[in-house]
N, C-alpha and C positions, 0 to 999 in steps of 0.2 A: 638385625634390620638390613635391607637388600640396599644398593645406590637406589637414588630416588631421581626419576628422568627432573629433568629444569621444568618444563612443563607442568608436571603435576605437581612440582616445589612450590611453582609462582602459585598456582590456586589454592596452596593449601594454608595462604594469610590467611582465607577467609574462617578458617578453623578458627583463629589464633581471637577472633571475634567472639563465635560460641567460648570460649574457652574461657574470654575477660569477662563475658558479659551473663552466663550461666555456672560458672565454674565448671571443673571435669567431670564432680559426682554427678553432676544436673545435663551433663551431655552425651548425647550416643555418638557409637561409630556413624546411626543411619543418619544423623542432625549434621556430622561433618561432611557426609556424601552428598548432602541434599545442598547443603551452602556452599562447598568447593565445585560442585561438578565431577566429581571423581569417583567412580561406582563403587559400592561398599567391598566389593569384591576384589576392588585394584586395590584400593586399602587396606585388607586383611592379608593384600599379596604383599606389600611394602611394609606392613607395620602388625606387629604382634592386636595391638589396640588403640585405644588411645592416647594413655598415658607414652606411649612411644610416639606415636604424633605429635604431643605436646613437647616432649625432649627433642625431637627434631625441630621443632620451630624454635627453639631456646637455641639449640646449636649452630642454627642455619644465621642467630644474630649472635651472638658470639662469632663466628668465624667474619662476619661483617667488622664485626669489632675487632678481632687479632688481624683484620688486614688493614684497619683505619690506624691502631694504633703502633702497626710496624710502619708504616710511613710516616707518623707523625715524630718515634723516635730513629728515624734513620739520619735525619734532619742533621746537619755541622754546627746547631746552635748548641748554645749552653744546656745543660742539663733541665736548667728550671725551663728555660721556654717552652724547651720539649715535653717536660712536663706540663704545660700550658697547654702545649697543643694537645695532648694523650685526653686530658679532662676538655674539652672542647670536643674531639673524635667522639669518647662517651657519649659524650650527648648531643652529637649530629645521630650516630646510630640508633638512639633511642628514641630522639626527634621523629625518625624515620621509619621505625618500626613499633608504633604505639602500641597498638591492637594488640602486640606479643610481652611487651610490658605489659600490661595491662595484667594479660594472663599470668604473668609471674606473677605479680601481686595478690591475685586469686587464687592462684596455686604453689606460694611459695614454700611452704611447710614440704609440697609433696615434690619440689623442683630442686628441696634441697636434700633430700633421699635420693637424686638421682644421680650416681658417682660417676656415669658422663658428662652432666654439667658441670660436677663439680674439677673435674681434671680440666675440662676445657676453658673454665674460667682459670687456672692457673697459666696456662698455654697460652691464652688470649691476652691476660693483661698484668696476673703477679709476677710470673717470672720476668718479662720484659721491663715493667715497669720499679721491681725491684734492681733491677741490673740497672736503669735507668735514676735511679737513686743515687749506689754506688757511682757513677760516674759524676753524680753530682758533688759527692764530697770531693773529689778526686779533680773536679776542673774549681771547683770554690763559689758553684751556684746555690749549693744543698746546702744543709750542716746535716752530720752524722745524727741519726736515730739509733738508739739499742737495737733496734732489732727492724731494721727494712723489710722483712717477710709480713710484719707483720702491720707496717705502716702502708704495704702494697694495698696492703685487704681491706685496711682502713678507709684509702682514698678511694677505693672500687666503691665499697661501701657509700661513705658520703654523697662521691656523686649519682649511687644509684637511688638512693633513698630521695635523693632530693629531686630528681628528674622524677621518679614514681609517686612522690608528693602531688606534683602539676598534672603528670596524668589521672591520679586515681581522683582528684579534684574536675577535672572535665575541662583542665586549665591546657592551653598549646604548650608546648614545650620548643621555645625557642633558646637554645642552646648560647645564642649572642646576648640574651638578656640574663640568662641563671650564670654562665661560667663565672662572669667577674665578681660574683660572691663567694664564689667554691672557690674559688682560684682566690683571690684574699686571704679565705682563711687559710686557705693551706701553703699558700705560700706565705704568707707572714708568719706562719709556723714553722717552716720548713728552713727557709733561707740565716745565716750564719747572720748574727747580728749588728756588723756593719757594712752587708750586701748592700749597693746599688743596682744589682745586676737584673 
């Protein structure tokens, strides 16, 4: 796949709509030309097809998401807060890009055959978020897990399933009213037990 101008990036949310709202077998290249503004032809110059459009939009929030979440743990607080804020970022970004949720949820079977979303969701949010764990035994916010690679996956998971719950329901997904549930359970599970922190 070629760089794709910002220009035809920003118009090609509108795909991300065909994509939640028909799935990809139920979509053409000419349905994303005709709803983007972007001629079938500039898109066969940018994208093999569709399913690499639909990968591009998965990546384009993903990379929203490993920029929300490097700031959230770049943060001087404790381990857990940061981890507060990593699951909060989650789901400001998904708040923010419904219409592409959406389409994962239509298309997750074939979003999860895709081994550039699958590397970029480790780049985005396990390995940071696993290293952010580790730091967490280590200042006395966390308690140790067997195995943090795979409690990274776990919390990705939780809060994406729960955010995709509100949208695939037709519900807003406001990120101030779902966190402090996600955030409960995981950190009353997470935290060593006689944290105050």
């Amino acid at each position: 796949m070629r760089h794709v101008p910002a220009q035809i990036a920003a118009r090609l949310t509108a795909a991300a709509e065909l994509f939640a709202d028909r799935g990809l077998e139920d979509t053409k290249v000419e349905d994303v030309a005709t709803a983007t503004g972007v001629p079938k032809a500039t898109l066969y110059y940018y994208f093999a097809g569709k399913e690499q459009i639909l990968a591009f939009l998965l990546q384009e929030t993903l990379q929203q998401m490993a920029d929300e979440v490097a700031i959230a743990i770049e943060s001087s607080d404790s381990a857990a807060v940061r981890l507060a804020e990593v699951v909060r970022a989650q789901l400001r970004v998904m708040a923010d890009q419904p219409a592409v949720c959406r389409a994962l949820i239509e298309n997750l079977g074939r979003a999860g055959r895709m081994p550039e979303i699958a590397n970029s969701v480790t780049e985005a949010y396990y390995s940071p978020v696993q290293q952010l764990l580790d730091e967490g035994v280590r200042d006395g916010s966390l308690r140790a897990t067997k195995d943090p690679a795979t409690t990274a996956m776990v919390l990705f998971g939780a809060v994406t399933m729960s955010a995709l719950a509100y949208l695939a329901t037709g519900r807003s997904l406001s990120p101030e009213d779902l966190s402090p549930s996600i955030l409960s359970v995981v950190l009353d599970g997470l935290r060593p037990a006689d944290s105050a922190n």
